[in-house]
N, CA, C and O atoms as a GROMACS GRO file, in nm:
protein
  540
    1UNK      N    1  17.439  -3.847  30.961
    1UNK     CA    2  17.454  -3.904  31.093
    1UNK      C    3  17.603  -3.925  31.120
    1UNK      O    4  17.677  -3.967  31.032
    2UNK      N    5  17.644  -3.896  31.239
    2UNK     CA    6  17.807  -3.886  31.270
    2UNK      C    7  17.760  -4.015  31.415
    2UNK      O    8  17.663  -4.046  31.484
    3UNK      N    9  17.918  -4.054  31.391
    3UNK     CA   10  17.919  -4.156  31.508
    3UNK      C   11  18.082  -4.089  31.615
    3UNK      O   12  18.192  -4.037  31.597
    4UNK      N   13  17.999  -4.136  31.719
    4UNK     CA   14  18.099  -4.033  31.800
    4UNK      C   15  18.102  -4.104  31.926
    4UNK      O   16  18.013  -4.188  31.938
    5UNK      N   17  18.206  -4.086  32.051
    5UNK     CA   18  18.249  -4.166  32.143
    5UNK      C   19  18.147  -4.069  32.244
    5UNK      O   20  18.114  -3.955  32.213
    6UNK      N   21  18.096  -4.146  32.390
    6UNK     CA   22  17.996  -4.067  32.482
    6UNK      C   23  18.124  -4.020  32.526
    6UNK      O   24  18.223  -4.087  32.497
    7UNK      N   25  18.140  -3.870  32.622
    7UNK     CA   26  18.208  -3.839  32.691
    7UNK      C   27  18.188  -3.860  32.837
    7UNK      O   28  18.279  -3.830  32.914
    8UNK      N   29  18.079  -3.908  32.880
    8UNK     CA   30  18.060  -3.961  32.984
    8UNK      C   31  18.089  -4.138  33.016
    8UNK      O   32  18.114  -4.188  33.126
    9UNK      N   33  18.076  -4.206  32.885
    9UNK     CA   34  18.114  -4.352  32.934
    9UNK      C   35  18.260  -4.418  32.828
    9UNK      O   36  18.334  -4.515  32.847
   10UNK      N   37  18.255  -4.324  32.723
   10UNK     CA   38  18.285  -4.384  32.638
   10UNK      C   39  18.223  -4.486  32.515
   10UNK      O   40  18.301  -4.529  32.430
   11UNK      N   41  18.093  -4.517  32.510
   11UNK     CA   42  18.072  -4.591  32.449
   11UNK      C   43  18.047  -4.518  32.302
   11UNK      O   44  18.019  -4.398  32.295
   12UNK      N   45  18.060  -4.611  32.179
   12UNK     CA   46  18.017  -4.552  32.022
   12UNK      C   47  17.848  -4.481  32.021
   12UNK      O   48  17.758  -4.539  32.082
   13UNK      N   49  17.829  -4.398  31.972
   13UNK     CA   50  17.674  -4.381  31.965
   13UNK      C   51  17.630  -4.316  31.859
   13UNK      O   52  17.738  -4.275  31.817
   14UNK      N   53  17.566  -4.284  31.799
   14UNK     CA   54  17.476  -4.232  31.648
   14UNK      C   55  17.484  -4.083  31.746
   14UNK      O   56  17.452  -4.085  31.865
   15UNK      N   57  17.515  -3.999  31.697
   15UNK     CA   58  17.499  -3.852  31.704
   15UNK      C   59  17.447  -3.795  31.662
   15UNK      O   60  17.475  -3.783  31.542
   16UNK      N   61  17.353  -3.728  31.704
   16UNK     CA   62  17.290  -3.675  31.613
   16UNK      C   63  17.205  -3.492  31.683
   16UNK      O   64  17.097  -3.432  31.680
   17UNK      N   65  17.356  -3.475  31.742
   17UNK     CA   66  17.350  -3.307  31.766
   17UNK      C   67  17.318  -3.315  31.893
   17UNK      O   68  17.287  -3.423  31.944
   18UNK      N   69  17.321  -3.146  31.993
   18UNK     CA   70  17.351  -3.122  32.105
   18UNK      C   71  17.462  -3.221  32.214
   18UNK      O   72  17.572  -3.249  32.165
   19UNK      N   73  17.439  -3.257  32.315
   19UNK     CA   74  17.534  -3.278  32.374
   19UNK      C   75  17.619  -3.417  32.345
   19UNK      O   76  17.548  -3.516  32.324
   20UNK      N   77  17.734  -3.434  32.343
   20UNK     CA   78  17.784  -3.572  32.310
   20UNK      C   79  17.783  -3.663  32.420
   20UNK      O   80  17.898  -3.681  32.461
   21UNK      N   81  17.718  -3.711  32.468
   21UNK     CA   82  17.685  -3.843  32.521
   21UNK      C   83  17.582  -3.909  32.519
   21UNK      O   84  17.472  -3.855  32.534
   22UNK      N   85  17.598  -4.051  32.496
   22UNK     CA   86  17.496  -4.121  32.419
   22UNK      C   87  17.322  -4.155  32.507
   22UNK      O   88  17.316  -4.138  32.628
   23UNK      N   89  17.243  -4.184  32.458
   23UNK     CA   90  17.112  -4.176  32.499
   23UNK      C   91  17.115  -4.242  32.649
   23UNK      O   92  17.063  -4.177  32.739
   24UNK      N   93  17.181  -4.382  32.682
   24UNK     CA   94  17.207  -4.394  32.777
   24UNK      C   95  17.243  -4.294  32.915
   24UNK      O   96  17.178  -4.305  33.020
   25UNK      N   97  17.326  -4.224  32.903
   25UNK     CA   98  17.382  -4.143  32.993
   25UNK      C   99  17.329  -3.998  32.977
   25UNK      O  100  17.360  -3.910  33.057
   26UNK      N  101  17.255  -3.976  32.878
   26UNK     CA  102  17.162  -3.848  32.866
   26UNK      C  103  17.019  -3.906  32.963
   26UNK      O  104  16.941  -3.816  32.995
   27UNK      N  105  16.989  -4.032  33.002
   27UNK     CA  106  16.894  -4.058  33.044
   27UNK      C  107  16.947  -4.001  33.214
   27UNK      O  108  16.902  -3.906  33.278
   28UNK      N  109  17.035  -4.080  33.246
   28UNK     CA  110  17.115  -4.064  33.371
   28UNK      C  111  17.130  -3.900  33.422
   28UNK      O  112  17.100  -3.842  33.526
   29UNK      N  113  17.183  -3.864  33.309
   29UNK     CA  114  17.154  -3.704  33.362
   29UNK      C  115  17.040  -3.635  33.414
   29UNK      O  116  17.021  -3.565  33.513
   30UNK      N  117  16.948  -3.689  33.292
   30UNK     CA  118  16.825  -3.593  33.308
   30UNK      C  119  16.721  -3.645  33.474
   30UNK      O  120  16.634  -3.577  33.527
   31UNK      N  121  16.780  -3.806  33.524
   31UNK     CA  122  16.764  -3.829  33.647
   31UNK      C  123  16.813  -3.767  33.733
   31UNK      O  124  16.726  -3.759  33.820
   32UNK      N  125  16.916  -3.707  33.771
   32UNK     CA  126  17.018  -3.623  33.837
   32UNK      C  127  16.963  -3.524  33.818
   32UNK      O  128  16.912  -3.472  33.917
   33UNK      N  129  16.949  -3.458  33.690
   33UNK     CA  130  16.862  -3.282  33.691
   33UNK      C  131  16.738  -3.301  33.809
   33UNK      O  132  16.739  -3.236  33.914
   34UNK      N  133  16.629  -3.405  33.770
   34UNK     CA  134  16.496  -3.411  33.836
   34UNK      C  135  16.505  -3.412  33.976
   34UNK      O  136  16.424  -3.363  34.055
   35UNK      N  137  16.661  -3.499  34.015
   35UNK     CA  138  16.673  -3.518  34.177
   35UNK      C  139  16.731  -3.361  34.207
   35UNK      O  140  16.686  -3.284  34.291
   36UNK      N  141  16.814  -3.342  34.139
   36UNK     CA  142  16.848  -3.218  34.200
   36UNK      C  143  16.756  -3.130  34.192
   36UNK      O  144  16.764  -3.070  34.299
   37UNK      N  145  16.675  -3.086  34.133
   37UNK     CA  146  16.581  -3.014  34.123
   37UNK      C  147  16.472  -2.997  34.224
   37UNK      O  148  16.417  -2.891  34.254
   38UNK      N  149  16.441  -3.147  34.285
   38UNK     CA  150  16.345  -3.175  34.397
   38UNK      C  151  16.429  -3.134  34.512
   38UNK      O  152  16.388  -3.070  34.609
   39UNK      N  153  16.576  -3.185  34.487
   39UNK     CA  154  16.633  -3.147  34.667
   39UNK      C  155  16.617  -2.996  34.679
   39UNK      O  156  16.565  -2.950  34.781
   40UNK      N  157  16.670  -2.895  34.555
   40UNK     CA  158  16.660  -2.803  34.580
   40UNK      C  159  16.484  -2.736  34.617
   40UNK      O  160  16.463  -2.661  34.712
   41UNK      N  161  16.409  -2.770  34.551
   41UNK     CA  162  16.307  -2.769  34.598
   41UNK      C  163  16.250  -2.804  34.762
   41UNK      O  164  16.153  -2.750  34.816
   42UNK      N  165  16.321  -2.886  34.808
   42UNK     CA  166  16.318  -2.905  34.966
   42UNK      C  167  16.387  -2.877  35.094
   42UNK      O  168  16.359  -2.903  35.212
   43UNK      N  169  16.511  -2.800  35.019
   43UNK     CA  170  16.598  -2.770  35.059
   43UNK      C  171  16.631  -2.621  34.989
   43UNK      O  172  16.718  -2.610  34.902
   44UNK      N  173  16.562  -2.520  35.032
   44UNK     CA  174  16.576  -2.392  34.992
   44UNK      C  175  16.680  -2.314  34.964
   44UNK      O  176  16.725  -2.266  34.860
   45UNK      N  177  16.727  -2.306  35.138
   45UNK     CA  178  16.875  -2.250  35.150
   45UNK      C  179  16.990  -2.329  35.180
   45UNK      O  180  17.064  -2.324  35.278
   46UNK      N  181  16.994  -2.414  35.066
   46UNK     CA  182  17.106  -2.517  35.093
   46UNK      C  183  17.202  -2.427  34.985
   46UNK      O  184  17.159  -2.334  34.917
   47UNK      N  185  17.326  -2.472  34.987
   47UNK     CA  186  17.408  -2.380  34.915
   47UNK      C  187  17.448  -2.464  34.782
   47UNK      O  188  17.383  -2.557  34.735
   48UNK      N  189  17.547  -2.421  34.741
   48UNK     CA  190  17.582  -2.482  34.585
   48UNK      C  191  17.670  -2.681  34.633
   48UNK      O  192  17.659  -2.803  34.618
   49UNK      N  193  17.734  -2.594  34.683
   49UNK     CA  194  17.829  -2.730  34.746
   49UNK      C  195  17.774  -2.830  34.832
   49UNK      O  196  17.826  -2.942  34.833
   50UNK      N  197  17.660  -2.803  34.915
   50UNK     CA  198  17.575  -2.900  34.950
   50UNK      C  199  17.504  -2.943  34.834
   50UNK      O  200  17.524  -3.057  34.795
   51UNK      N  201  17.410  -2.856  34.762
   51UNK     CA  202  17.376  -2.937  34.639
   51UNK      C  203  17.453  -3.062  34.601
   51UNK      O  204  17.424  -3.180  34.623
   52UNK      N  205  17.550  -3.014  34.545
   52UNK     CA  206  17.649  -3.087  34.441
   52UNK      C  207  17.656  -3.214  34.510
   52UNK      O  208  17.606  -3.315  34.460
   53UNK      N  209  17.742  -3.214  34.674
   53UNK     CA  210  17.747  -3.316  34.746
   53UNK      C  211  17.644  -3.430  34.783
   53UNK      O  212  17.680  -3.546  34.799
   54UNK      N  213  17.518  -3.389  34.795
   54UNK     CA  214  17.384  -3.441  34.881
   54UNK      C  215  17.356  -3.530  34.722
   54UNK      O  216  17.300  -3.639  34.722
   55UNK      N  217  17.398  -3.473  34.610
   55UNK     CA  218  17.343  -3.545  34.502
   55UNK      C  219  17.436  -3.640  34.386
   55UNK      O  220  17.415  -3.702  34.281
   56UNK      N  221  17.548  -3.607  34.477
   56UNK     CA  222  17.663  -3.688  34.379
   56UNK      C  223  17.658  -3.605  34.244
   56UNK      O  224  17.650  -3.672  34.142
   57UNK      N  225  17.663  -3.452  34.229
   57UNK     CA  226  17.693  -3.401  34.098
   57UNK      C  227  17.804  -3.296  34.103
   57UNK      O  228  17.869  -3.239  34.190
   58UNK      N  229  17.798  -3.295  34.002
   58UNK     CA  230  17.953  -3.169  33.978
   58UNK      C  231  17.896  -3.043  33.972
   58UNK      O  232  17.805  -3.028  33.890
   59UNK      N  233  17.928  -2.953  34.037
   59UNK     CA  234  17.949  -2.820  34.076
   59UNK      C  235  17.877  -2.753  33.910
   59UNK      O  236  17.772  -2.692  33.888
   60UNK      N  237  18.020  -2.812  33.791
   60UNK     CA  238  17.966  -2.734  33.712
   60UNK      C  239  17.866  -2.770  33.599
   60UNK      O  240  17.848  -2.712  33.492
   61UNK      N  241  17.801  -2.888  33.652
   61UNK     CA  242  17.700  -2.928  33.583
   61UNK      C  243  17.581  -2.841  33.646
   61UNK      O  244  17.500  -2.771  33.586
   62UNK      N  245  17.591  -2.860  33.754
   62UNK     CA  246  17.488  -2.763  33.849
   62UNK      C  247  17.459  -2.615  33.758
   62UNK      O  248  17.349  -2.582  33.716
   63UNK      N  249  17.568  -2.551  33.745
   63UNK     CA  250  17.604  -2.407  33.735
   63UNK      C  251  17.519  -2.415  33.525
   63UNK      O  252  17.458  -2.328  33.463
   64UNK      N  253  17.550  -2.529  33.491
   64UNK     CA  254  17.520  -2.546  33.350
   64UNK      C  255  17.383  -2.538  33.315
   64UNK      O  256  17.342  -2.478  33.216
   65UNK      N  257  17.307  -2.603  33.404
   65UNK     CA  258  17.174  -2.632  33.420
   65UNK      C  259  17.126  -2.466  33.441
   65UNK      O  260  17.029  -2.419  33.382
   66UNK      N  261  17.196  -2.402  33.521
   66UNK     CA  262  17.164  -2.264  33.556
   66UNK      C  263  17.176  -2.145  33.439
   66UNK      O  264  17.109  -2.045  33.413
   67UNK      N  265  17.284  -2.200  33.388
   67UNK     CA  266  17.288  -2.092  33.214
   67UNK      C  267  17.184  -2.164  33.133
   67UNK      O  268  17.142  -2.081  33.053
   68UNK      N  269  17.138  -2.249  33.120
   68UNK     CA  270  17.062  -2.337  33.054
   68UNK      C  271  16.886  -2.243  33.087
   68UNK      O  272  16.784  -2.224  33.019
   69UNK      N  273  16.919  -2.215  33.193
   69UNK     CA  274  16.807  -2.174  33.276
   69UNK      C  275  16.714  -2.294  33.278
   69UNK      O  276  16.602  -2.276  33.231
   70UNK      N  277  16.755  -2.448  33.339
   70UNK     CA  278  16.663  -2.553  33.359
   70UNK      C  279  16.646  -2.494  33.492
   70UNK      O  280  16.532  -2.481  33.535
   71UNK      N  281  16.754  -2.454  33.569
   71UNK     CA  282  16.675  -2.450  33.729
   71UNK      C  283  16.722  -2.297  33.762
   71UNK      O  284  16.830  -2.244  33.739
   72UNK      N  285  16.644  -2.261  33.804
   72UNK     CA  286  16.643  -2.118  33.834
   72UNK      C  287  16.629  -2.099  34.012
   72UNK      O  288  16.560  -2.177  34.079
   73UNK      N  289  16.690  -2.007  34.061
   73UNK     CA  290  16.711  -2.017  34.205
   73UNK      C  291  16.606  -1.872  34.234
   73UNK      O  292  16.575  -1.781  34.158
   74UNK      N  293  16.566  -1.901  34.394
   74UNK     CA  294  16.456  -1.796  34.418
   74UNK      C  295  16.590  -1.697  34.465
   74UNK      O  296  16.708  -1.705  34.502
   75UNK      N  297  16.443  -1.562  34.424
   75UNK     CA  298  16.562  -1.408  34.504
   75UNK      C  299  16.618  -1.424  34.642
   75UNK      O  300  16.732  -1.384  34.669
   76UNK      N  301  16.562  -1.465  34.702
   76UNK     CA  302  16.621  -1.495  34.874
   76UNK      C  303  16.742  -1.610  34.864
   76UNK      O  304  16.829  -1.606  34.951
   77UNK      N  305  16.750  -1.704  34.769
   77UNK     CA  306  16.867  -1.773  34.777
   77UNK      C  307  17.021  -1.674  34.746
   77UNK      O  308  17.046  -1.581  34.670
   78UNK      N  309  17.100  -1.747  34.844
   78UNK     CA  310  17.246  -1.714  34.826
   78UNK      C  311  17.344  -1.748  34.746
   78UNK      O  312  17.466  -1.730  34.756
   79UNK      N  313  17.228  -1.843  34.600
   79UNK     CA  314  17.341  -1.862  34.522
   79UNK      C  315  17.325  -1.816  34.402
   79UNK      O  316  17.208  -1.811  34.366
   80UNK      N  317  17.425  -1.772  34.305
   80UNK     CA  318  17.455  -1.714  34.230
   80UNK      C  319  17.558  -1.739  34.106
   80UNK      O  320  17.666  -1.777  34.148
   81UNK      N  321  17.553  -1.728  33.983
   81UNK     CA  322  17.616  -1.758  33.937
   81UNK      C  323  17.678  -1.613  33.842
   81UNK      O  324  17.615  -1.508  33.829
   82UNK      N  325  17.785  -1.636  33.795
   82UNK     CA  326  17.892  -1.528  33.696
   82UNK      C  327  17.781  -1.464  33.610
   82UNK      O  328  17.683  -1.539  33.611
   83UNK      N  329  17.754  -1.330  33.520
   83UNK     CA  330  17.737  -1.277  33.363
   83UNK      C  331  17.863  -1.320  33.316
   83UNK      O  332  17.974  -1.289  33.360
   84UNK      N  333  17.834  -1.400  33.216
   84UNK     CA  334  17.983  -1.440  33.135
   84UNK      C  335  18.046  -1.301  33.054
   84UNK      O  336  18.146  -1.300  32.983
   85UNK      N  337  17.956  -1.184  33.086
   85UNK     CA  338  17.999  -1.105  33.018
   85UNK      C  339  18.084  -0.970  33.123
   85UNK      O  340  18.182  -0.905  33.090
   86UNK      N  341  18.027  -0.964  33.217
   86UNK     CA  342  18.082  -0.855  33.326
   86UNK      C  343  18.134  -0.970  33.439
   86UNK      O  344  18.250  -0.977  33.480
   87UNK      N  345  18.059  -1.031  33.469
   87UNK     CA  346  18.122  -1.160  33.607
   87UNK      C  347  17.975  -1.067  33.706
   87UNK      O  348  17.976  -1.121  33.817
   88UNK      N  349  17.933  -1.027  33.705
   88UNK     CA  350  17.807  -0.976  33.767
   88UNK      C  351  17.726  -1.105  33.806
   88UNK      O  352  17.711  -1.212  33.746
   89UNK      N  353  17.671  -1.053  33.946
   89UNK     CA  354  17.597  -1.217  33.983
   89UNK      C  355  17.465  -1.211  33.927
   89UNK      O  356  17.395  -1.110  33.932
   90UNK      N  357  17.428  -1.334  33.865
   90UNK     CA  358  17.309  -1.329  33.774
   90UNK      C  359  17.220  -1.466  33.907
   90UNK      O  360  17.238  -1.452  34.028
   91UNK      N  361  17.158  -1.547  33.867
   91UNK     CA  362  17.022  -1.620  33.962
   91UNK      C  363  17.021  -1.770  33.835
   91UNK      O  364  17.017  -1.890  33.862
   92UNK      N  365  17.026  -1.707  33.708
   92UNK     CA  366  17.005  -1.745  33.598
   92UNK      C  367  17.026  -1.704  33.438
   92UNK      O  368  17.024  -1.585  33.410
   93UNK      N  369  17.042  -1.784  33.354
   93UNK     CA  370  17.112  -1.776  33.203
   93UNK      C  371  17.253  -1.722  33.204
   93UNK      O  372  17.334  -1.738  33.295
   94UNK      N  373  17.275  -1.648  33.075
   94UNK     CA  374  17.411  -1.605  33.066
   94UNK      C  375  17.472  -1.490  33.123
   94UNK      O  376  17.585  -1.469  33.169
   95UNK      N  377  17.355  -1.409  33.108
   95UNK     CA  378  17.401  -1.262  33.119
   95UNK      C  379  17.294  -1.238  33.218
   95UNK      O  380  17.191  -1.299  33.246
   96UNK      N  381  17.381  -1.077  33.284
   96UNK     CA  382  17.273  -0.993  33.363
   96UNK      C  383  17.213  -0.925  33.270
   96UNK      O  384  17.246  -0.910  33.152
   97UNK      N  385  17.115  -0.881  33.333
   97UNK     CA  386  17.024  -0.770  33.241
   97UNK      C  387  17.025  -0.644  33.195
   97UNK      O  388  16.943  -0.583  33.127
   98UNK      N  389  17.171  -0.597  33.258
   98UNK     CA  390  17.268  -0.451  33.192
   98UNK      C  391  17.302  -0.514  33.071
   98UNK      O  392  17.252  -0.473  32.966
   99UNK      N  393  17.404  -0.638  33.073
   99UNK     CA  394  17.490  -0.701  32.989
   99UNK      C  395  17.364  -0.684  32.840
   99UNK      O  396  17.391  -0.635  32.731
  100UNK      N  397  17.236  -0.741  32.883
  100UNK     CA  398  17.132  -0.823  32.747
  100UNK      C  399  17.109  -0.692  32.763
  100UNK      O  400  17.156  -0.695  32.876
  101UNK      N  401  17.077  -0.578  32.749
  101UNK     CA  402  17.001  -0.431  32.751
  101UNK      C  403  17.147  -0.382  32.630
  101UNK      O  404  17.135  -0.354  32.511
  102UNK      N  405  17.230  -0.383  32.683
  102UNK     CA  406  17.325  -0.324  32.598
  102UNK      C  407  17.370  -0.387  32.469
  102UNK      O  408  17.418  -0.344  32.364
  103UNK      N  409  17.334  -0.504  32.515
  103UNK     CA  410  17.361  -0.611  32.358
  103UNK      C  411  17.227  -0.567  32.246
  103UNK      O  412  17.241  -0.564  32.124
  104UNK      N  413  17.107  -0.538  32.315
  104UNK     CA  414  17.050  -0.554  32.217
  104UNK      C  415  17.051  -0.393  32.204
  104UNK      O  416  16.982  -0.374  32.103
  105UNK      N  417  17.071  -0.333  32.227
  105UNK     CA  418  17.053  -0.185  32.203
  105UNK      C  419  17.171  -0.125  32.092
  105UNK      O  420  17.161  -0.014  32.041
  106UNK      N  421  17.293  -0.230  32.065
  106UNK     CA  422  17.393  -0.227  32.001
  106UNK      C  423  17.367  -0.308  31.871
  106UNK      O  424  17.402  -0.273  31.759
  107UNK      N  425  17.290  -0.437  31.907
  107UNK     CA  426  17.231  -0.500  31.751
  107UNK      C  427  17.157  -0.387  31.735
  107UNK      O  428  17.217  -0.309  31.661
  108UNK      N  429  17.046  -0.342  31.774
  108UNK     CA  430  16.966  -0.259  31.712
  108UNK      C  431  17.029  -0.148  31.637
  108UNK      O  432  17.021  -0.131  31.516
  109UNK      N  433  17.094  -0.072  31.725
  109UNK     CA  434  17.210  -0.018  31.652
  109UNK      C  435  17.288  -0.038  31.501
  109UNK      O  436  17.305   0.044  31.411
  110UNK      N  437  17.315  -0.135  31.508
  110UNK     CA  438  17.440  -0.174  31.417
  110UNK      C  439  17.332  -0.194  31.281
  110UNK      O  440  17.360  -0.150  31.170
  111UNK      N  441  17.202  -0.270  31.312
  111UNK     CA  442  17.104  -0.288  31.207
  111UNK      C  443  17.019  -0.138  31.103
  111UNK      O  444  16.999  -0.110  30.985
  112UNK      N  445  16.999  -0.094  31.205
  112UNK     CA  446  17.010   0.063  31.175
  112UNK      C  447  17.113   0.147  31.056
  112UNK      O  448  17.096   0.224  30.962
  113UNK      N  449  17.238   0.075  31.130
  113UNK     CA  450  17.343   0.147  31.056
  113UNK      C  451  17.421   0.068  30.912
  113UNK      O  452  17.509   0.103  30.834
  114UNK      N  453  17.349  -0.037  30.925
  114UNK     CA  454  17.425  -0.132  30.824
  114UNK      C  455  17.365  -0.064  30.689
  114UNK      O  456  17.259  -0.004  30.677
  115UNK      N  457  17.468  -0.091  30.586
  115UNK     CA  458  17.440  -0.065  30.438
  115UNK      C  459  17.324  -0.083  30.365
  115UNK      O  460  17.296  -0.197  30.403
  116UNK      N  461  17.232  -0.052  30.284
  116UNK     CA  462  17.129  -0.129  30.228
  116UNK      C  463  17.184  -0.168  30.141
  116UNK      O  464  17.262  -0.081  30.102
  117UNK      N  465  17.194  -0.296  30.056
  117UNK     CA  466  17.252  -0.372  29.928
  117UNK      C  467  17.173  -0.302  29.827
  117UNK      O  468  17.051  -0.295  29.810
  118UNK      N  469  17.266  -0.254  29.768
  118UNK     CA  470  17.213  -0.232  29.590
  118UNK      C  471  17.157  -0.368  29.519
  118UNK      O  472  17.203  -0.482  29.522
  119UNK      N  473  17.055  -0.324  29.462
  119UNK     CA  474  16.960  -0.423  29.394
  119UNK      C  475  17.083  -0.483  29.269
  119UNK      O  476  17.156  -0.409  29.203
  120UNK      N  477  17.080  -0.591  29.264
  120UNK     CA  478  17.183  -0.692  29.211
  120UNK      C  479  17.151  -0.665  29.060
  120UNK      O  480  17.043  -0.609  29.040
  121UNK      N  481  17.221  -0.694  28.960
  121UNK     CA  482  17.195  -0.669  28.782
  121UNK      C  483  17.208  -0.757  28.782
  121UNK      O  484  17.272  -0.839  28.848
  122UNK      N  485  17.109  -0.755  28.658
  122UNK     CA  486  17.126  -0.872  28.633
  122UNK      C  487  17.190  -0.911  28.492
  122UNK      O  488  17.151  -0.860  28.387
  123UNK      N  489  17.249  -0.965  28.496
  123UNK     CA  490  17.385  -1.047  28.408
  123UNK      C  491  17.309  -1.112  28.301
  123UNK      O  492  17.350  -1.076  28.191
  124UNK      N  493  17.223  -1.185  28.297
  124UNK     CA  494  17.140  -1.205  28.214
  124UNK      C  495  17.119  -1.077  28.095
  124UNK      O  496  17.129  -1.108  27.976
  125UNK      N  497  17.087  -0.925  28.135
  125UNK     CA  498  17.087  -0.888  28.022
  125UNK      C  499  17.197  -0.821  27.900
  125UNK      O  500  17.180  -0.798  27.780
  126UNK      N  501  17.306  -0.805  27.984
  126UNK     CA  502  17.452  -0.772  27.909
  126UNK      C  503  17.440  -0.872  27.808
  126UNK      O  504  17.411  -0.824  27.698
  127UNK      N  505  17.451  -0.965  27.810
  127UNK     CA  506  17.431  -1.110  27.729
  127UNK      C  507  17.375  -1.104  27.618
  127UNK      O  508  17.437  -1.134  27.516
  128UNK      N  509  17.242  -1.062  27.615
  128UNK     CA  510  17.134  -1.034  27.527
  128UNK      C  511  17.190  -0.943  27.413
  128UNK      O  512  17.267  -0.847  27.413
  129UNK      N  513  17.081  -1.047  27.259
  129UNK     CA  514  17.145  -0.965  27.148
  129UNK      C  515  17.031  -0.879  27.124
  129UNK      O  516  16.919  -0.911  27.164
  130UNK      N  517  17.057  -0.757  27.052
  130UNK     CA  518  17.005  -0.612  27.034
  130UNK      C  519  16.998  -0.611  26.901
  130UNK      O  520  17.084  -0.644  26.820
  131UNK      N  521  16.882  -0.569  26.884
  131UNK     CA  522  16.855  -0.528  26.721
  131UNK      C  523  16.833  -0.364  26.707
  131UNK      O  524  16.781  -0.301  26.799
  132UNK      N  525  16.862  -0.321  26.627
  132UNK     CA  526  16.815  -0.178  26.567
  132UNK      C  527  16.722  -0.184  26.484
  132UNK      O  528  16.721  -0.252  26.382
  133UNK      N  529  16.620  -0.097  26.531
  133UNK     CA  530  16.507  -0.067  26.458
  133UNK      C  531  16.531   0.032  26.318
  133UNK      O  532  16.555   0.152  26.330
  134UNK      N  533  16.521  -0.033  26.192
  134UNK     CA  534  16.583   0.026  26.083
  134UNK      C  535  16.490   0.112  25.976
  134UNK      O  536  16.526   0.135  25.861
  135UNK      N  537  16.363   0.156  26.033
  135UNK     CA  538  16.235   0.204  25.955
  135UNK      C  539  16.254   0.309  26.015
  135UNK      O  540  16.179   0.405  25.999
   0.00000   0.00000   0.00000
């Protein structure tokens, strides 16, 4: 267990993995996700910056939630976010679907092509004492 400062209030808190801010203000967020989530829900074609504004949140928390794929925007909406890999407008997660097609077609690739390991010796028997059979 690590103890670590919230980056949202500052206060000490028990850490204990994913985001650093403490249970308090992880609660607060996940209120803010639910509201934003409903406005967008009622509010279709509202844009990014109305979002953000109408709900008191930051732009790139918005956009985070969207690589996260917590909120996903319909095809008719006008908003869009980067492929962190081309800058291609994606709806949702990291990548477009050229970007993930070529990634995995390149792991597959590379798995294909990787070495097979030679079966390991074992050291154990160099060690070993040997008798001659003397009959």
């Amino acid at each position: 267990m690590d103890v670590k400062n919230c980056k949202q209030c500052g206060r000490l808190f028990n850490y204990m993995g994913g985001l650093q801010i403490c249970p308090s203000c992880k609660e607060k967020l996940e209120e803010k996700f639910q509201q934003v989530k409903e406005y967008i829900r009622q509010h279709g074609k509202a844009g990014l910056q109305e979002i953000a504004d109408e709900n008191d949140v930051d732009i790139k928390q918005i956009k985070q939630w969207v690589r996260e794929e917590r909120l996903v925007f319909a095809k008719d909406s006008d908003i869009t976010i980067e492929c962190e890999n081309c800058g291609a407008p994606i709806r949702s997660g990291r990548f477009c679907p050229n970007c993930v097609n070529k990634m995995q077609s390149n792991l597959a690739r590379g798995i294909k092509q990787a070495p097979t390991p030679e079966p390991a010796k074992n050291s154990h028997d160099k060690d070993r004492m040997r008798f001659l059979d003397t009959h």
